[in-house]
N, C-alpha and C positions, 0 to 999 in steps of 0.2 A: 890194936887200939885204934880207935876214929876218932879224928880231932872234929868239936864244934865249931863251927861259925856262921855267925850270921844265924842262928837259929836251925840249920842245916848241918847233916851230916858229909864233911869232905869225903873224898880218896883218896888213900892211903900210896904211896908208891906201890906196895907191895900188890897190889890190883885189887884189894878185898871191896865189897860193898859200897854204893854210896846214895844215898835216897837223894831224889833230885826234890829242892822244893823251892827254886827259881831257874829261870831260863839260864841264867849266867853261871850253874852248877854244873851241865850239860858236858861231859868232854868234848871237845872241839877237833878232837883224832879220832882212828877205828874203835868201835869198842863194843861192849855185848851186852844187851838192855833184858831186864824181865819188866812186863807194866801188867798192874795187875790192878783192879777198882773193888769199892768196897762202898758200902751206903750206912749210912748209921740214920735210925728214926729219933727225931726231937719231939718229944711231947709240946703241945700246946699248955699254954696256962689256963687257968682257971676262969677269968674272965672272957675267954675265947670259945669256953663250954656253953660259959651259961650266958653271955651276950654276944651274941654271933657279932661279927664285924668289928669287936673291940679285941685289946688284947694281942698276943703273941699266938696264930696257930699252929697245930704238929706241921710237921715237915718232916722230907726225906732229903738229907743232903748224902748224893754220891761224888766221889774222890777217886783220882785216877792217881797209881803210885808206881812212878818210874827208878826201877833199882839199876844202877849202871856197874860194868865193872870193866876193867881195862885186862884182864889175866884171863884168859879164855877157861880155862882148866875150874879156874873157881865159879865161874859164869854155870859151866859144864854140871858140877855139883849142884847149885842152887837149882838150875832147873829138873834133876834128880829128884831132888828133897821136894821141893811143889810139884810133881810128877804122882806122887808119893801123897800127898797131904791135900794138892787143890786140882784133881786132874781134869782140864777144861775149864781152871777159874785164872789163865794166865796166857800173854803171848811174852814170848820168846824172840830174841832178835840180835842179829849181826847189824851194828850202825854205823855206817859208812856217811859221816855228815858233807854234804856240798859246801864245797867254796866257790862262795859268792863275791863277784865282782862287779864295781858299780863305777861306769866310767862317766864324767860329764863332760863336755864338749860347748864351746865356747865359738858362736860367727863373729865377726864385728864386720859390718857393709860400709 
């Protein structure tokens, strides 16, 4: 079962799936990512046809979609199944996040 929040899908202890859809979703340990993108075409409206420069026109919005999982083994499956179903429509990844330190430092003369 995946809990909602925030309009995002968390992670489960259990390591299962989790769609990332802010930075602060991201695990912050090792863990095993599929990112995959997808584009969806928006028609334009009607006055976009027939008066150019007014209006709403078509567009292409593409989306990148970062799946994260912390249990290798289920990471291992998922890229299986899109091996299977999108082969060349996906990277795959071992994520090893840096820690980042920020020191400030202070003269007085």
């Amino acid at each position: 079962m995946l809990i909602a929040a925030y309009g995002a899908i968390r992670l489960k202890q259990d390591g299962t799936l989790m769609y990332i859809h802010n930075l602060r979703d991201i695990p912050r340990t090792k863990h095993w990512a599929i990112i995959t993108t997808s584009s969806h075409y928006i028609p334009g409206d009607e006055r976009s046809r027939t008066n150019p420069g007014h209006g709403y026109p078509a567009s292409t919005v593409t989306s990148i979609e970062y799946q994260a999982f912390t249990d290798q083994a289920k990471w291992k499956n998922a890229v299986q199944r899109m091996s299977n179903s999108k082969p060349g429509g996906f990277v795959a990844l071992k994520v090893v996040p840096a820690k980042i330190t920020v020191t400030t430092s202070v003269e007085v003369e």
